[in-house]
C-alpha positions in Angstrom: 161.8 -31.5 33.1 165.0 -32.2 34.4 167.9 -30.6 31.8 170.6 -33.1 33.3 171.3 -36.4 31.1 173.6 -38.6 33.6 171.6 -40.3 36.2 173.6 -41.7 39.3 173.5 -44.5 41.6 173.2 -44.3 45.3 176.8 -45.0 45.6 177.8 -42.9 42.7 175.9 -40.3 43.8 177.9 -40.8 47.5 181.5 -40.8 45.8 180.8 -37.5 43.6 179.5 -35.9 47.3 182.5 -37.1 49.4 184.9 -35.4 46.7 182.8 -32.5 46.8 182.9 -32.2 51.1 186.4 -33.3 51.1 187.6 -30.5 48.6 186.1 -27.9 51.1 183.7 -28.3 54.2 179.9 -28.0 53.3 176.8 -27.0 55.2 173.8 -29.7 54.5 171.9 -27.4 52.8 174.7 -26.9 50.6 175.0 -30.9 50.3 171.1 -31.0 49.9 171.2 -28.6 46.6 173.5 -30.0 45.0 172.1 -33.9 45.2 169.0 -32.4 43.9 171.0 -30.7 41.3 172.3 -34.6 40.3 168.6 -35.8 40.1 168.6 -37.4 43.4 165.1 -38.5 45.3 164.2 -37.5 48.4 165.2 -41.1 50.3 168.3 -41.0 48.2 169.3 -38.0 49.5 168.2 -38.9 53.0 170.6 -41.7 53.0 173.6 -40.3 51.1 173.3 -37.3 53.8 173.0 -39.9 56.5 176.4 -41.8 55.1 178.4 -38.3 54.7 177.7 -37.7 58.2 178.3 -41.2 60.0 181.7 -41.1 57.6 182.6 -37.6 58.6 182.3 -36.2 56.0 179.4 -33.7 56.7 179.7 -31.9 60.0 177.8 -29.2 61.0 180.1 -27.8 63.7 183.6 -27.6 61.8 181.6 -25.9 59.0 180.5 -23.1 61.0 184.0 -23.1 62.9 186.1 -22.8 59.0 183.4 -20.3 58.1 183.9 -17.8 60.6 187.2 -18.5 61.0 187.8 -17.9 57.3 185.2 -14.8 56.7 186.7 -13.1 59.3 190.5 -13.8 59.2 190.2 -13.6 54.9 187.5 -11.3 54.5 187.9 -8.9 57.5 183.6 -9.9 58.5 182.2 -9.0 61.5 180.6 -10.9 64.1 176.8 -9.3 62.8 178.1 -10.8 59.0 179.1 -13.9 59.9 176.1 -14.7 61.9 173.9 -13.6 59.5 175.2 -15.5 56.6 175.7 -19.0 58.8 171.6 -18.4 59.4 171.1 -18.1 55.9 172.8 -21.9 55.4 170.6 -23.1 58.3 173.2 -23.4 60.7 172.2 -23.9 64.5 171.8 -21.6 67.0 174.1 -23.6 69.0 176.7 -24.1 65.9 176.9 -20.2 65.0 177.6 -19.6 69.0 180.7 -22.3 68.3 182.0 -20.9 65.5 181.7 -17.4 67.1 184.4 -18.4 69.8 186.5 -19.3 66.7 187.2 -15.4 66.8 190.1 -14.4 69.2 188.5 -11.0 70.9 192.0 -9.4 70.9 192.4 -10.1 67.1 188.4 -8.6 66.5 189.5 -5.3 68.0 192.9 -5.4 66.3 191.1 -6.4 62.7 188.2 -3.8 63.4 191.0 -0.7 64.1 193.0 -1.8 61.2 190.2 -2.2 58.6 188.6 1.6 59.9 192.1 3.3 59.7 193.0 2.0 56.2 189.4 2.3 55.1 189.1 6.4 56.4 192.7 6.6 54.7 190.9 5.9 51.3 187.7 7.9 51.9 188.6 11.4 49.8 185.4 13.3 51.3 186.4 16.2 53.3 183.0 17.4 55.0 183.3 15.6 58.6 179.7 14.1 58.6 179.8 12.6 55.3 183.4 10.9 56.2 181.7 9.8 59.4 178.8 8.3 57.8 181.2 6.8 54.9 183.4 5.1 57.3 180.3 3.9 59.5 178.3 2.4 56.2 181.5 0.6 55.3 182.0 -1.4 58.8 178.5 -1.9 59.6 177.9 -3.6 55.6 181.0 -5.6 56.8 179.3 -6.8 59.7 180.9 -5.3 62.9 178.4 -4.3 65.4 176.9 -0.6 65.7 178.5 -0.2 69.3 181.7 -0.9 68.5 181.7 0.9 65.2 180.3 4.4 66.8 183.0 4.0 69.4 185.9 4.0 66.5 184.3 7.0 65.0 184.8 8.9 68.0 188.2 7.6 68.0 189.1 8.2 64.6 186.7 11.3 63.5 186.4 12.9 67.0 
């Protein structure tokens, strides 16, 4: 059975979600989980997600937009990253190509080279191969795409 004790209101339920979109933006699945976390009903939740959106609270598009924006610009992601993690919160296809021209191309390439330089500085391996294939699992976990990151290893490891 349900562990939690408190039981809201409709409205309550709608004040403690507003607080919790305006501290940071949220996806709707986000949204979703946590009114089911409170106890909320299906309706309930139809209608509080309904309210968030009409009052601007919940929006879809500046989500994705901050997400990328911040996963890239805080956590040095790539584009394959980003994308992958914004499908995971059921973001549209439409949305995640949105958020995607958050990215400045001349600041990707400038991210990319910095983040490979400072991470090969750090890599103590010494055979070529395994600094190669170091440096390439490194970028590619991070999300950059394969081309891009074989193209700095030629740059960087020739």
């Amino acid at each position: 059975m349900n562990q939690q004790s408190k039981s809201y209101t409709v409205q309550e339920a709608t004040k403690k979600i507003e607080s919790y979109c305006t501290y940071q933006d949220r996806c709707h699945k986000e949204v979703v989980s946590k009114l089911k976390d409170m106890g909320m009903i299906p309706i309930a939740i139809d209608t509080i997600i309904a309210q968030l959106i009409e009052d601007r609270f919940l929006n879809e598009e500046r989500f994705a937009k901050s997400f990328a924006r911040g996963k890239f610009n805080i956590k040095k992601w790539g584009k394959n990253r980003i994308v992958r993690e914004l499908k995971f919160r059921d973001i549209s296809k439409y949305n995640i190509t949105t958020a995607l021209k958050e990215i400045e191309p001349e600041a990707y390439s400038t991210t990319l080279d910095h983040l490979a330089k400072k991470r090969l500085d750090q890599i103590t391996e010494t055979n070529t191969q395994k600094r190669r294939k170091k440096l390439a699992d490194y970028l590619l976990y991070r999300g950059w795409e394969s081309h891009l990151v074989y193209e700095k290893l030629q740059e960087l490891i020739p």
